[in-house]
DOTIVEX-566386 format. One record per residue: residue in one letter; residue number from 0; x, y, z of N, C-alpha, C in turn. Coordinates in Angstrom, 1 decimal. Layout:
BEGIN
<atom><residuo>A</residuo><num>NUM</num><n_u>X</n_u><n_v>Y</n_v><n_w>Z</n_w><ca_u>X</ca_u><ca_v>Y</ca_v><ca_w>Z</ca_w><c_u>X</c_u><c_v>Y</c_v><c_w>Z</c_w></atom>
...
//
This chain:
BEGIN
<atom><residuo>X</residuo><num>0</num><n_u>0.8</n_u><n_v>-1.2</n_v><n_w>0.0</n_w><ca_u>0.0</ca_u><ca_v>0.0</ca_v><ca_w>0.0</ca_w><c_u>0.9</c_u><c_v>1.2</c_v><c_w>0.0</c_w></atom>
<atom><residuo>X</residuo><num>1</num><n_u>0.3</n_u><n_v>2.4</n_v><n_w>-1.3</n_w><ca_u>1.0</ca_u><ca_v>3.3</ca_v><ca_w>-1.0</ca_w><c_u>1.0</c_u><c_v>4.5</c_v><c_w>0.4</c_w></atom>
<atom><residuo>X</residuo><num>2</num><n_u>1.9</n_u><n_v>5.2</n_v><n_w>0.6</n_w><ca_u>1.8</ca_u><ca_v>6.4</ca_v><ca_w>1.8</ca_w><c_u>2.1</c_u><c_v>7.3</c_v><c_w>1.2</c_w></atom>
<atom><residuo>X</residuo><num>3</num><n_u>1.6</n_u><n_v>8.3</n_v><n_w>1.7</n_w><ca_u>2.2</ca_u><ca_v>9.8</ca_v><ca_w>2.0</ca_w><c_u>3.2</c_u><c_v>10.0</c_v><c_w>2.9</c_w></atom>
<atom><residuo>X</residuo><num>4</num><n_u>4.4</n_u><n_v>10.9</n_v><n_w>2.5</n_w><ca_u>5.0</ca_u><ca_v>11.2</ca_v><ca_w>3.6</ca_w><c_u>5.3</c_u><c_v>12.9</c_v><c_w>3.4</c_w></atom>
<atom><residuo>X</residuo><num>5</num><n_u>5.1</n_u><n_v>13.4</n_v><n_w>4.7</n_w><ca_u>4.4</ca_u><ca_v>14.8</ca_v><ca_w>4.7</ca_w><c_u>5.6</c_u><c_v>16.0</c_v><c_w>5.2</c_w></atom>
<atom><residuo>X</residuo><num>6</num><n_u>6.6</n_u><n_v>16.2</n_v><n_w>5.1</n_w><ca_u>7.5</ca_u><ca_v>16.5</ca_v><ca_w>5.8</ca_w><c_u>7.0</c_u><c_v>18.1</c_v><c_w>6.2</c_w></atom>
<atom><residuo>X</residuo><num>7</num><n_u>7.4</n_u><n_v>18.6</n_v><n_w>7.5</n_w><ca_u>6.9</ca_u><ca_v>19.8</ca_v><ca_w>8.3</ca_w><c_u>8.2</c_u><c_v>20.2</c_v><c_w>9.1</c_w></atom>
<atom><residuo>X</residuo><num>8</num><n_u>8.2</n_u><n_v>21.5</n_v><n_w>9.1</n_w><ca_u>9.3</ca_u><ca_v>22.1</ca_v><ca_w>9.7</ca_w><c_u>8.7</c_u><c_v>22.3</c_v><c_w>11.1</c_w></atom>
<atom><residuo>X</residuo><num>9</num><n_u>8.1</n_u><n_v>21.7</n_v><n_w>12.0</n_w><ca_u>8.3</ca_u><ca_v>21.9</ca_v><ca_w>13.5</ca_w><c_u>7.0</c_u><c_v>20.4</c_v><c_w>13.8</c_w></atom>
<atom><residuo>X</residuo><num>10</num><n_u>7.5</n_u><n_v>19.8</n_v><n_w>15.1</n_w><ca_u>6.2</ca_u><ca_v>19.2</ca_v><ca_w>15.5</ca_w><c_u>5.1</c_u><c_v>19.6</c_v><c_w>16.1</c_w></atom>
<atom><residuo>X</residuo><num>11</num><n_u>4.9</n_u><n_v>21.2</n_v><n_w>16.0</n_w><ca_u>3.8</ca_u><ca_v>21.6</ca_v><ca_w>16.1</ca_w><c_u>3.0</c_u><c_v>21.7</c_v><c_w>15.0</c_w></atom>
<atom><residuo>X</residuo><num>12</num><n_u>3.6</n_u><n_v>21.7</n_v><n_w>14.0</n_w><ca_u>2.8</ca_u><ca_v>21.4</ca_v><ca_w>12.3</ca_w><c_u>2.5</c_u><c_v>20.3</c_v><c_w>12.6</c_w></atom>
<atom><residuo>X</residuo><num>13</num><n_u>3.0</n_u><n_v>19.0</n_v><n_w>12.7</n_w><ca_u>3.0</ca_u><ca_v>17.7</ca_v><ca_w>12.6</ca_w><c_u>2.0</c_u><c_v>17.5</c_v><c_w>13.3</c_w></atom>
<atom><residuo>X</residuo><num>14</num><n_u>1.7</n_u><n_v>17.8</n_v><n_w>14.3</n_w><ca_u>0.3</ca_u><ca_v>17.6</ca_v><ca_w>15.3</ca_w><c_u>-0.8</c_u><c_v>18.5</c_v><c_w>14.5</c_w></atom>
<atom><residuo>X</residuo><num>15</num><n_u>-0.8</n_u><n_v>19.2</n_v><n_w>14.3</n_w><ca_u>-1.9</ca_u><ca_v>20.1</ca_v><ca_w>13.4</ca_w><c_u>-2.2</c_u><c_v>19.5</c_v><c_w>12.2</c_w></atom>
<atom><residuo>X</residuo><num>16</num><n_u>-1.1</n_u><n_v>19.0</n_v><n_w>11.3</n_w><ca_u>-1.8</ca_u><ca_v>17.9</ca_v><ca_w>10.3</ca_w><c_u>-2.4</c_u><c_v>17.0</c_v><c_w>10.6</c_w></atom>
<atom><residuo>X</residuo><num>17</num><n_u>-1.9</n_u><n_v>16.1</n_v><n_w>11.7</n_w><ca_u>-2.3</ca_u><ca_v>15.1</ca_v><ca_w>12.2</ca_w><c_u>-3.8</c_u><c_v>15.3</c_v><c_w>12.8</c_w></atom>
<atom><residuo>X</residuo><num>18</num><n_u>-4.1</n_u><n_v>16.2</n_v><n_w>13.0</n_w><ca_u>-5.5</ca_u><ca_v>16.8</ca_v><ca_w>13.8</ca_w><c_u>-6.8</c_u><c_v>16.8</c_v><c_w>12.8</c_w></atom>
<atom><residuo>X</residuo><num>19</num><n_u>-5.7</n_u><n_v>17.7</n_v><n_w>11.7</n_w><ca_u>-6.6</ca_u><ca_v>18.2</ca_v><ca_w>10.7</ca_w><c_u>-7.0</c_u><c_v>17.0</c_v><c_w>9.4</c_w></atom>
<atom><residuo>X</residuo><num>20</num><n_u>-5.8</n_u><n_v>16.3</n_v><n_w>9.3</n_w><ca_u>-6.2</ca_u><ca_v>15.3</ca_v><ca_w>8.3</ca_w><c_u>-7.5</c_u><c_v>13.3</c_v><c_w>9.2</c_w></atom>
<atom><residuo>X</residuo><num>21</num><n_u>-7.5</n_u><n_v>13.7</n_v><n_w>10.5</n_w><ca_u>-7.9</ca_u><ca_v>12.6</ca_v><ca_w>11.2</ca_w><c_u>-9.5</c_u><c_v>13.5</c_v><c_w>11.3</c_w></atom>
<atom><residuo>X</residuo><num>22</num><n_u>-9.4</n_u><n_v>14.6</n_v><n_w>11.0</n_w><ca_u>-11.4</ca_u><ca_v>14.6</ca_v><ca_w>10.9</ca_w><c_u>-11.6</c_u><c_v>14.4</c_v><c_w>9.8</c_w></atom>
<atom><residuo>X</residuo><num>23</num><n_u>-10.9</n_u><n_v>14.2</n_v><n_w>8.5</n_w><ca_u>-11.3</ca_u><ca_v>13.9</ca_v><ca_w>7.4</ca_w><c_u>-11.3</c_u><c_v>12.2</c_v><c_w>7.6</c_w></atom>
<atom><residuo>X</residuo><num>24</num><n_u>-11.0</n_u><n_v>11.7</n_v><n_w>8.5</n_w><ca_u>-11.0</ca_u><ca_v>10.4</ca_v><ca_w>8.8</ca_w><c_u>-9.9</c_u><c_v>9.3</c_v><c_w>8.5</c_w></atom>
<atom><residuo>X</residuo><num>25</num><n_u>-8.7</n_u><n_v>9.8</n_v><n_w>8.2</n_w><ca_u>-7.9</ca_u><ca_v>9.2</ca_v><ca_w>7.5</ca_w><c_u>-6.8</c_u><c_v>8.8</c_v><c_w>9.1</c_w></atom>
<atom><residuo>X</residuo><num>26</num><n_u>-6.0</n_u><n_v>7.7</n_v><n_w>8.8</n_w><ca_u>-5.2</ca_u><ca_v>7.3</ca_v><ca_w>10.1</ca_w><c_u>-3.7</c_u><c_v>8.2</c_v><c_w>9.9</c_w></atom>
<atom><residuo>X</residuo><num>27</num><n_u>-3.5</n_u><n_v>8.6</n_v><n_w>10.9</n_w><ca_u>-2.2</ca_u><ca_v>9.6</ca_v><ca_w>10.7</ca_w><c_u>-1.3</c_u><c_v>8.8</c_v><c_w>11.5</c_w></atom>
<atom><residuo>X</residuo><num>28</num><n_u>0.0</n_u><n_v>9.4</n_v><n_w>11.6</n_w><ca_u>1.0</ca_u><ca_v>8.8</ca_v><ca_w>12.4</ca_w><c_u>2.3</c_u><c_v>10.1</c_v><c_w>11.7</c_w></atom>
<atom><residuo>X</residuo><num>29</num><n_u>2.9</n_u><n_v>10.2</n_v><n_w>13.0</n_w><ca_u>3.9</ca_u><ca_v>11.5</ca_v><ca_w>13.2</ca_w><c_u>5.7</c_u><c_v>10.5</c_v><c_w>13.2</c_w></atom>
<atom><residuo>X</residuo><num>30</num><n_u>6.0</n_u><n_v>10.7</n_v><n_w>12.7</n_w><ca_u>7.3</ca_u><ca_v>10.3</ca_v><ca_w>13.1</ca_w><c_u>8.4</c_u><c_v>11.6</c_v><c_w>12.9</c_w></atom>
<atom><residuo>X</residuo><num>31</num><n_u>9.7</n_u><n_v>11.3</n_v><n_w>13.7</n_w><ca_u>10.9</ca_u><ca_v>11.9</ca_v><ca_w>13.6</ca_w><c_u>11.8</c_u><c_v>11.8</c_v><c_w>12.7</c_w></atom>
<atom><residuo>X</residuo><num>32</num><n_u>12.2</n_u><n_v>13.1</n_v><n_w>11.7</n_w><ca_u>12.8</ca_u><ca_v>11.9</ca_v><ca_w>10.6</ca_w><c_u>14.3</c_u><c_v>12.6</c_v><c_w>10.9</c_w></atom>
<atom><residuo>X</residuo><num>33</num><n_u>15.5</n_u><n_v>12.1</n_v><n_w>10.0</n_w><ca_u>17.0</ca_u><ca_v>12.1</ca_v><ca_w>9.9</ca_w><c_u>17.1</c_u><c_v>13.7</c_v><c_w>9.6</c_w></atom>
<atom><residuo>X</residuo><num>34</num><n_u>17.8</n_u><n_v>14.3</n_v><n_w>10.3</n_w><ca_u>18.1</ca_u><ca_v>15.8</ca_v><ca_w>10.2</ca_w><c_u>18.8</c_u><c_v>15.9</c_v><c_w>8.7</c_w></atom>
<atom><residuo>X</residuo><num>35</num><n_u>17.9</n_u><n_v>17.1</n_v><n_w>8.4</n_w><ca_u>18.7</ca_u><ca_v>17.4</ca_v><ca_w>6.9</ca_w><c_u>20.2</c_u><c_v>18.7</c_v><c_w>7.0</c_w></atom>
<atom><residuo>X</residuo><num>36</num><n_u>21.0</n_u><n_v>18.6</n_v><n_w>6.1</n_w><ca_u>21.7</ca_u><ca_v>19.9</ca_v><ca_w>5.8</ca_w><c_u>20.9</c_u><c_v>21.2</c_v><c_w>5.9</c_w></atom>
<atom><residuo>X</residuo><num>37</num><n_u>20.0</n_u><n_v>21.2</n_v><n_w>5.2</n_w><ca_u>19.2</ca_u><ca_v>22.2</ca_v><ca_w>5.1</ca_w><c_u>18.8</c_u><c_v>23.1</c_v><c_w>6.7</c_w></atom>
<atom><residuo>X</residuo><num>38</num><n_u>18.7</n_u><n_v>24.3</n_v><n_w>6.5</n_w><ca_u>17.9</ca_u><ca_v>24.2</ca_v><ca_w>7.8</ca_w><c_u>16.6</c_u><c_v>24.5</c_v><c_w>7.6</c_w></atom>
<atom><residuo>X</residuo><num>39</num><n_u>15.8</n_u><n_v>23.5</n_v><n_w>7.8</n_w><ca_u>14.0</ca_u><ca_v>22.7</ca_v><ca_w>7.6</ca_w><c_u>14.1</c_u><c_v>22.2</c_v><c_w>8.6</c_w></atom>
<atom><residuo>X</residuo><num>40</num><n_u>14.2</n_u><n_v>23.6</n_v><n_w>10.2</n_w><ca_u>13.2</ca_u><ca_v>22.8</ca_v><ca_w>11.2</ca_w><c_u>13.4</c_u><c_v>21.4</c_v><c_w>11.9</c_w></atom>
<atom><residuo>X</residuo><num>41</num><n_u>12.7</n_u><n_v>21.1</n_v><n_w>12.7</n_w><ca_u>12.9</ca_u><ca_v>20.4</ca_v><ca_w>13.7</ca_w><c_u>12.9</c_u><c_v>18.6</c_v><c_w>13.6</c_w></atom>
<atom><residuo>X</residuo><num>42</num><n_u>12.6</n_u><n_v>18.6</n_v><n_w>12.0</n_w><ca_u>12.2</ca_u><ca_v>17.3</ca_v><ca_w>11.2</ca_w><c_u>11.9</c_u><c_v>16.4</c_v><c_w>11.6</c_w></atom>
<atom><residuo>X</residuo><num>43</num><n_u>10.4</n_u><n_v>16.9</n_v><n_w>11.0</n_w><ca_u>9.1</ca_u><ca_v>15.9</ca_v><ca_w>11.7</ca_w><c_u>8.4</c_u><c_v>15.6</c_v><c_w>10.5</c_w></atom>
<atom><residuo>X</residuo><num>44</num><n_u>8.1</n_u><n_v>14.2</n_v><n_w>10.3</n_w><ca_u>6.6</ca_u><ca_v>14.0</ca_v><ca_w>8.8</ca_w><c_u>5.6</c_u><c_v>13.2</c_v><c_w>9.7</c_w></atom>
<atom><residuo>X</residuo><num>45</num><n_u>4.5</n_u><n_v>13.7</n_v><n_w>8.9</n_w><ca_u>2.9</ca_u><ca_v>12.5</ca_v><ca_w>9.0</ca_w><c_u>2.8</c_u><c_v>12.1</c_v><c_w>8.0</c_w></atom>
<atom><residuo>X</residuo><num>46</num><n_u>2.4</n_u><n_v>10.8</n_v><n_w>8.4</n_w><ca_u>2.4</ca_u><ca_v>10.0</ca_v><ca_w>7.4</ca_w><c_u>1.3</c_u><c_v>9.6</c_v><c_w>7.5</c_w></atom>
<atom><residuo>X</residuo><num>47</num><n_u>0.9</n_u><n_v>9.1</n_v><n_w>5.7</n_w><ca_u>-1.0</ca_u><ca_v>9.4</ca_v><ca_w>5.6</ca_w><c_u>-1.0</c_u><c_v>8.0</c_v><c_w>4.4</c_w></atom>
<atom><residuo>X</residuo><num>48</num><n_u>-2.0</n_u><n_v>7.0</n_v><n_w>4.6</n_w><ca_u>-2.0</ca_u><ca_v>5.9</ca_v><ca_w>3.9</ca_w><c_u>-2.9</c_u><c_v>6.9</c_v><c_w>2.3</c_w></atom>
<atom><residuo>X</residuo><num>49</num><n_u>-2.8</n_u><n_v>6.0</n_v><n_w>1.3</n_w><ca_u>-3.3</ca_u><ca_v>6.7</ca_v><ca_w>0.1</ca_w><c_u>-4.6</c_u><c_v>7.0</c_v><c_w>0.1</c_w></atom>
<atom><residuo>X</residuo><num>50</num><n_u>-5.1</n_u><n_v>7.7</n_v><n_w>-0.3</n_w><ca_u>-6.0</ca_u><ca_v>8.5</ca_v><ca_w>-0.5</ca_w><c_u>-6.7</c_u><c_v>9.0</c_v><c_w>-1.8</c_w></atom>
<atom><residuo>X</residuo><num>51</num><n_u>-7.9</n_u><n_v>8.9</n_v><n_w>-2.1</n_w><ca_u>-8.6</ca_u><ca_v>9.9</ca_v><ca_w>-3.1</ca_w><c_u>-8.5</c_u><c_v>11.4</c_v><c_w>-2.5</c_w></atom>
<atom><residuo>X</residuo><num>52</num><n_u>-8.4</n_u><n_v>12.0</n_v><n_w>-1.3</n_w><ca_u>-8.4</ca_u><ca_v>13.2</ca_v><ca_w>-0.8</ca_w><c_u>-7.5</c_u><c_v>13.7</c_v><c_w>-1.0</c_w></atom>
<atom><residuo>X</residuo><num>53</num><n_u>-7.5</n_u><n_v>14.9</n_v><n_w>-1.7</n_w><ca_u>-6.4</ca_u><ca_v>16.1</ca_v><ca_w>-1.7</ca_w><c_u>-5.7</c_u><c_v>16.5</c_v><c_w>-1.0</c_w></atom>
<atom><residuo>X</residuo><num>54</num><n_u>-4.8</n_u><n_v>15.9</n_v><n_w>-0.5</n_w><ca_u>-4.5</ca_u><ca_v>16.0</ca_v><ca_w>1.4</ca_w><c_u>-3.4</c_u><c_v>17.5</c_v><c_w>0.8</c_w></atom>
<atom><residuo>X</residuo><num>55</num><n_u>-2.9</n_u><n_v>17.8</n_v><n_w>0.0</n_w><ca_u>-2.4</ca_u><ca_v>18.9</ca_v><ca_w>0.0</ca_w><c_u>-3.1</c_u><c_v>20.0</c_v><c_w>-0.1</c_w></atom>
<atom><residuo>X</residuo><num>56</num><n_u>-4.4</n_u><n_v>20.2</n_v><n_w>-0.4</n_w><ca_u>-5.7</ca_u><ca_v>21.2</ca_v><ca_w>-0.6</ca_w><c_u>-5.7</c_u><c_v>21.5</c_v><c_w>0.9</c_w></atom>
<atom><residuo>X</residuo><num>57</num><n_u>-6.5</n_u><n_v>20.2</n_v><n_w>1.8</n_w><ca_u>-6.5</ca_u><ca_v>20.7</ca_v><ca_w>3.1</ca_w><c_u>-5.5</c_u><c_v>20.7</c_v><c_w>3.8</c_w></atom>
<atom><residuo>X</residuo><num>58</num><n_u>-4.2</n_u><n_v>20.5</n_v><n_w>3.8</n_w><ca_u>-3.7</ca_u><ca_v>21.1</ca_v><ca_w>4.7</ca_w><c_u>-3.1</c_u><c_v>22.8</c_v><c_w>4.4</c_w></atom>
<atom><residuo>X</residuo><num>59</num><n_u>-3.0</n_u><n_v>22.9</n_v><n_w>3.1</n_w><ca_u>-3.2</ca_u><ca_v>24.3</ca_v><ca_w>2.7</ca_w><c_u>-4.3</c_u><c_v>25.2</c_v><c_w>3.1</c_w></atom>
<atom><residuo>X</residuo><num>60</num><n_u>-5.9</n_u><n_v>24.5</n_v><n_w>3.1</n_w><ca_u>-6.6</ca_u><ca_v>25.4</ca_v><ca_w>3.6</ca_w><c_u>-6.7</c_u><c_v>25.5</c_v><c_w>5.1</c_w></atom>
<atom><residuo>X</residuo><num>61</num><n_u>-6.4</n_u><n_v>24.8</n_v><n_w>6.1</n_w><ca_u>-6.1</ca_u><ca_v>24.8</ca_v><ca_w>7.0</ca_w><c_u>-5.1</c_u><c_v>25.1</c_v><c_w>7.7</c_w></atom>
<atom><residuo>X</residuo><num>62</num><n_u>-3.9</n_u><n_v>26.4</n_v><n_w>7.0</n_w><ca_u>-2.6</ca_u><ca_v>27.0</ca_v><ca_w>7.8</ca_w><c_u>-1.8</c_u><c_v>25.9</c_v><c_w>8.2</c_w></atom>
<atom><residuo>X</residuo><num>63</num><n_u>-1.5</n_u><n_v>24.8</n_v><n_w>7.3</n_w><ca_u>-0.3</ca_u><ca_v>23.7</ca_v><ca_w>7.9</ca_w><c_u>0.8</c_u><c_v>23.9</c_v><c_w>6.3</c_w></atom>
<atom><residuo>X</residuo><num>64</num><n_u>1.9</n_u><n_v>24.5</n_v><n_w>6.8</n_w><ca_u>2.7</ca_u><ca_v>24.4</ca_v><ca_w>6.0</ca_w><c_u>3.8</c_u><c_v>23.3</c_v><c_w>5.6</c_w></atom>
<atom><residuo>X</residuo><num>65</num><n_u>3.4</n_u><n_v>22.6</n_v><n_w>4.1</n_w><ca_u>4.5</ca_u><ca_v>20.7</ca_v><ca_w>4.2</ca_w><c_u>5.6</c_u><c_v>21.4</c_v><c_w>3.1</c_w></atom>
<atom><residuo>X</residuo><num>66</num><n_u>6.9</n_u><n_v>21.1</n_v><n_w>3.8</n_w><ca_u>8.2</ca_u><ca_v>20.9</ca_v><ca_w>3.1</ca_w><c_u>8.1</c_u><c_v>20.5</c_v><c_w>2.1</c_w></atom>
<atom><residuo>X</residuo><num>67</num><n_u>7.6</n_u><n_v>19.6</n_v><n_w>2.4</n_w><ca_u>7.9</ca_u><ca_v>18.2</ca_v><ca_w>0.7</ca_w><c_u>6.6</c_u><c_v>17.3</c_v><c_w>1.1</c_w></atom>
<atom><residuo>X</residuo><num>68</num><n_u>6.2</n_u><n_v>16.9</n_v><n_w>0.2</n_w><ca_u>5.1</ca_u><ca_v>15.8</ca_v><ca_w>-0.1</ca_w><c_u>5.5</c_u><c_v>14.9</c_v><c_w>-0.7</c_w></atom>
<atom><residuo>X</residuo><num>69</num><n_u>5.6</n_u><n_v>13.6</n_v><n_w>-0.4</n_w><ca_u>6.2</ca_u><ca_v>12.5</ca_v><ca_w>-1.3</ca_w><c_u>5.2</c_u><c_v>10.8</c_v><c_w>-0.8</c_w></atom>
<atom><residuo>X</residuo><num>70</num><n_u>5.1</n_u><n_v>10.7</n_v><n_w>-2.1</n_w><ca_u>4.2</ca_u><ca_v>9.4</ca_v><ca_w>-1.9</ca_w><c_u>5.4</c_u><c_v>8.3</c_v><c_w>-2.1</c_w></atom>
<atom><residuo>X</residuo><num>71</num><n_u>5.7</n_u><n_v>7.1</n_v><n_w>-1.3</n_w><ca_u>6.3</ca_u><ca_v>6.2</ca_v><ca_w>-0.9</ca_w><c_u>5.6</c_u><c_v>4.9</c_v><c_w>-1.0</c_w></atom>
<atom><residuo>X</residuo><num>72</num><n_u>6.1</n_u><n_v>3.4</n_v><n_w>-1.5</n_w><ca_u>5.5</ca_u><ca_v>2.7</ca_v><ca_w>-1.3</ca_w><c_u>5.9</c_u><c_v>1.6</c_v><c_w>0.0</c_w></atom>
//
């Protein structure tokens, strides 16, 4: 099954996605990921199983800012 993986520059995003994508009903889960070069924050993704829903629509309409979006299998 495919995933989303949601990358967010603080785990206060990470919980706010997680909030915001679990009333649309979908199962979330936050993990810690490997510190990048870049500086992007505290590096945190949610990760979101596949979807028909525009998970980048709502977390855009809902003030959650994602680094990178990448679907993973």
């Amino acid at each position: 099954m495919k995933k989303m993986r949601i990358k967010v520059g603080s785990v206060t995003y990470a919980m706010k996605a997680k909030a915001v994508l679990q009333r649309y009903g979908l199962r979330v889960q936050i993990i810690k990921t490997a510190k990048s070069m870049k500086n992007e924050g505290c590096g945190y993704a949610v990760i979101v199983p596949e979807t028909d829903l525009n998970v980048a629509e709502i977390l855009r309409r809902e003030g959650v800012s994602a680094l990178e979006m990448k679907w993973e299998t």
